[in-house]
C-alpha positions in Angstrom: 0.0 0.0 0.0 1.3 3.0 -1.1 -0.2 7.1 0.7 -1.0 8.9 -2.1 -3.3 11.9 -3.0 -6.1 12.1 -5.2 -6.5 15.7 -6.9 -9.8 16.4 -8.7 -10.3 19.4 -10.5 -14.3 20.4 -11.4 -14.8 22.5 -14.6 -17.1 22.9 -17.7 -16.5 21.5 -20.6 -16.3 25.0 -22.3 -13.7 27.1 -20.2 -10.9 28.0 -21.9 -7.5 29.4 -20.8 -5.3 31.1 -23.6 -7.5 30.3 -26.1 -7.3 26.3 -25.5 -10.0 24.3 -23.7 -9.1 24.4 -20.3 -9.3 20.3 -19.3 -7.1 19.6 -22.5 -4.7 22.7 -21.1 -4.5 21.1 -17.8 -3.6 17.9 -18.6 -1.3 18.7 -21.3 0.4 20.2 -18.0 0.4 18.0 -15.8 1.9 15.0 -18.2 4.4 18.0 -19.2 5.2 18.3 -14.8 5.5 14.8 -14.7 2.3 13.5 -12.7 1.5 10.0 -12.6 -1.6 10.1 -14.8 -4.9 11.4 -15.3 -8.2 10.7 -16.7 -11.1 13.4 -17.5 -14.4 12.3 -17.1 -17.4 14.2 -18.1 -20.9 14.5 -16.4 -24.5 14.9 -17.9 -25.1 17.5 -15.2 -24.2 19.4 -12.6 -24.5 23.1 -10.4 -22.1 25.1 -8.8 -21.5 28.7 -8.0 -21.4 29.5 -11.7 -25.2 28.0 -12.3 -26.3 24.7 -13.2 -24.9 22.8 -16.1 -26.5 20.5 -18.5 -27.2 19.8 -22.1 -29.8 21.4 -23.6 -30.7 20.4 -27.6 -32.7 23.3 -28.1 -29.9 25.4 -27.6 -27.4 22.9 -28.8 -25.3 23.4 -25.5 -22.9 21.4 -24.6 -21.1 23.1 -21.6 -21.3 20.1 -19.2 -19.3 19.8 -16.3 -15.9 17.6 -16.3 -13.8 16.4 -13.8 -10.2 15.8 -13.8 -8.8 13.0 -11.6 -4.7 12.6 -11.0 -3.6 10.4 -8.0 0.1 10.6 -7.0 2.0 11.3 -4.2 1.8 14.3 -2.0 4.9 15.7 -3.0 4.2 15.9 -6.7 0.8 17.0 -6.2 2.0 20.3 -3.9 4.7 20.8 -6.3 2.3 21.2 -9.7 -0.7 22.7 -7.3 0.3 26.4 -7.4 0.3 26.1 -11.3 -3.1 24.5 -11.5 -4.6 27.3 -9.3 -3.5 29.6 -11.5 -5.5 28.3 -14.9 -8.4 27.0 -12.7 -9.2 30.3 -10.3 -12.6 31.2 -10.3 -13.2 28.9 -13.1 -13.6 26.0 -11.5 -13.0 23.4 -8.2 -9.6 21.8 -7.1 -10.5 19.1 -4.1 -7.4 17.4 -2.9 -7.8 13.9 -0.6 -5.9 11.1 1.1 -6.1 8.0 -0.8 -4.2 4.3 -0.7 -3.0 3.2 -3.8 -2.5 -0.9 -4.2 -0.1 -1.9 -6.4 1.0 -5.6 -7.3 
C-alpha cells in the first residue's frame, strides 16, 4: 500500500484558458510536470456557484461539467498545485484527498 493523494479538478466543458480548452490545457500540464496520470471524465449534469450545467438540444449546449482525476504522491501533487490554481481560479473546483493506492 502506497499514501497517495487524489487531486480532482471540477470544470465545464467550455472554459478555456489562452484560447485552449481548459481540461485539455490542464492535462497537457500535468503530463508535461510529470504526474503520474490522469483521466477526464465528463458529467450529464451538474451546479455550482457559476449556475447549473446540462445539455440542452434546443440550444445545442454542450457546456457540461468535467472532472479531472490525478492520483500521486503528495509531493508531486503540492509541487504542480500552485500552477493548477493559477489556470483553474474562479473557473472552477480543485478538491485534494488522502487516498491508498494498491499496487502488485
Amino acid at each position: 500500500m502506497i499514501k497517495a493523494k487524489l487531486l480532482k479538478i471540477y470544470l465545464r466543458e467550455g472554459d478555456k484558458f489562452e484560447g485552449e480548452l481548459m481540461y485539455k490545457y490542464l492535462i497537457k500540464l500535468m503530463k508535461n510536470e510529470g504526474l503520474s496520470g490522469a483521466t477526464v471524465y465528463k458529467g450529464i449534469c451538474g451546479y455550482g456557484i457559476r449556475g447549473i450545467a446540462e445539455f440542452d438540444i434546443f440550444r445545442l449546449s454542450m457546456n457540461l461539467p468535467v472532472i479531472i482525476e490525478c492520483i500521486d504522491v503528495e509531493e508531486n501533487i503540492n509541487r504542480v498545485l500552485p500552477k493548477l490554481y493559477e489556470v483553474v481560479k474562479n473557473n472552477g473546483l480543485i478538491a485534494i484527498t488522502e487516498c491508498e493506492v494498491y499496487k502488485g
